[in-house]
N, C-alpha and C positions, 0 to 999 in steps of 0.2 A: 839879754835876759838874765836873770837874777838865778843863781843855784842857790843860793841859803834860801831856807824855806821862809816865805812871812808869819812875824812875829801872829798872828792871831788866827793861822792854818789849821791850826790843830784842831781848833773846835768846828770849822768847814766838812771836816768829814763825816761826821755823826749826823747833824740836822741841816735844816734846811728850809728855816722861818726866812724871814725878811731881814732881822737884822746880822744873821750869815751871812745871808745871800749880799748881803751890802756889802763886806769884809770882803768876802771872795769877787766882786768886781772892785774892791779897793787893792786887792792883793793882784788879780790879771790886771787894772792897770799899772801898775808897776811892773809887771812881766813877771810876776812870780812864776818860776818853770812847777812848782809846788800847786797854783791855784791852777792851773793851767791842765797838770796831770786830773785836780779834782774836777775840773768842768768839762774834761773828757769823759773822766769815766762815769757821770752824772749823767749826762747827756747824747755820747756818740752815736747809739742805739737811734734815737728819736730823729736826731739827722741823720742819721743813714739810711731807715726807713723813707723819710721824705726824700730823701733825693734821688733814691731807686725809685718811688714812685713817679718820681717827674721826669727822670733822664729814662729810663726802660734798660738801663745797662746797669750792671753790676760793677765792671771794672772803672766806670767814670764818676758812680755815686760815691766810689771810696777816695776819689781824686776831691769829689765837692768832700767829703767826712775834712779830708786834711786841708783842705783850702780852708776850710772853717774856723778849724782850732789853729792853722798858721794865722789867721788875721786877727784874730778875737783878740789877744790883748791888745792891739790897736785901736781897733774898734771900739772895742768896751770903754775908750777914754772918752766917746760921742756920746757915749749911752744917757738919756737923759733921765733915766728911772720913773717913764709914764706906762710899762708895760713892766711885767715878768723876765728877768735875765733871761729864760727857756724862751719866751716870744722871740725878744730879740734877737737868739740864737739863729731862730730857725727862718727870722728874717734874714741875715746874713747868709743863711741857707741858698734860699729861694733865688735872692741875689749872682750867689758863686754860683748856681745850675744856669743863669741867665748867660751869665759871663761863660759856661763853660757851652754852653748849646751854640754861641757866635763863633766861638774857639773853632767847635770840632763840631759839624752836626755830620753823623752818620746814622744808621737806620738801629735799633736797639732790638734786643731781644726782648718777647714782650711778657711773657707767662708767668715767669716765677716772681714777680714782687706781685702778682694780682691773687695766687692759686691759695686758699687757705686751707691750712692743714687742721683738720677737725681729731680735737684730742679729746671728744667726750665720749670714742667705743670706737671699732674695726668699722673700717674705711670699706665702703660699697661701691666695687669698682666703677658702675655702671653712672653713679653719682659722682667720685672721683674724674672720670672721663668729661663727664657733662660739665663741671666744675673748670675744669681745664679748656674746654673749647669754651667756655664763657668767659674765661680768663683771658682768655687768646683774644676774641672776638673782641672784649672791651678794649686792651694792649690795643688793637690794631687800631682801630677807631678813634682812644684818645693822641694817639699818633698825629691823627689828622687835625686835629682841634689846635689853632694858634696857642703858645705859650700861654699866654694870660686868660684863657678859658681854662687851658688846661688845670695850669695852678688852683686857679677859684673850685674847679671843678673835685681834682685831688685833696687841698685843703677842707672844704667843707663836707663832702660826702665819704672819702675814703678816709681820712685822716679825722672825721666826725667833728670839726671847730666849729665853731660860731662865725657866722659873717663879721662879728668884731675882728675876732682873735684874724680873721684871715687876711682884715682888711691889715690890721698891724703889721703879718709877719710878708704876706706881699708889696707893703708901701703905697695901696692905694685906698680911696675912700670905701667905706662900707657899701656906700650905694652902686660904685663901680663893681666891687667884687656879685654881689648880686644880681646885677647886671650880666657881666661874663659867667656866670653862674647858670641863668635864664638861659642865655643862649650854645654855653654849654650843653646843659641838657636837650634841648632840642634839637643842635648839632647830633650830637652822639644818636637819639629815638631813631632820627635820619639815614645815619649812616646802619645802625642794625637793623632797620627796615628794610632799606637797598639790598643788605646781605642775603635777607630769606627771599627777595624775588628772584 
């Protein structure tokens, strides 16, 4: 990789239209360690939420954070610019948590990438409580849901995307994610029905 910064970096850091965004995948393909530092700190936040939500572990989502940014100038040389650099990203994403769930699957802790912290007044323990064993109860449940429900299910509903956007950044057709989506949810009604009998 390249340490002198690319000639056209400088304006990379400020905005962040299209015709940057082309520069900075002109620059990470080159290996610029410069475009590389800006599409970390652009983005590490947004992958690292996703891959906590997918993995249910803390210490393996920051394993996918750097598998990401270790491959991305690579990758970025495939990119054929029919989606958002940030899509692509988080395709690559979804990818390394595949790769990393055949690697190592062990059982993940589930509550704190689900539990939201409510910063509009003082926290009502009794709702905080109730917040947290629904956070649990989901945690456990999307556990049980095969990967690719999962994902569909994380990307559209918890992560709010469009069945476009999710079909993009999972590599499958719209109509598929939809699909795994359908039966997501009614997987999951299932399994929290079982629970209260």
């Amino acid at each position: 990789m390249r340490n002198r910064p690319h000639p056209h970096l400088a304006v990379l850091t400020a905005a962040t239209d299209g015709a940057n965004e082309s520069l900075l995948i002109a620059a990470l393909g080159d290996g610029d360690l410069a475009a590389l530092a800006t599409a970390f700190d652009r983005w590490h936040q947004r992958v690292r939420v996703l891959a906590r939500r997918l993995l249910s572990d803390p210490a393996a989502a920051e394993d996918v954070v750097q598998d990401v940014f270790t491959v991305l100038p690579r990758a970025v040389r495939k990119f054929r610019g029919d989606a958002e650099l940030e899509t692509f990203l988080l395709g690559i994403a979804v990818k390394r948590v595949r790769h990393h769930r055949r690697a190592a699957i062990r059982r993940r802790k589930a509550l704190e990438r689900f539990r939201a912290v409510d910063l509009r007044g003082p926290v009502d323990p009794e709702q905080d409580a109730y917040r947290r064993q629904l956070g649990a109860r989901l945690a456990a449940a999307l556990d049980e849901l095969p990967l690719p429900q999962r994902v569909a299910f994380v990307l559209c509903e918890v992560e709010e995307l469009t069945s476009v956007q999710a079909a993009v950044i999972a590599d499958a057709p719209e109509a598929t994610i939809r699909t795994r989506l359908f039966h997501a949810r009614r997987r999951l009604r299932d399994l929290l029905a079982r629970e209260r009998t």
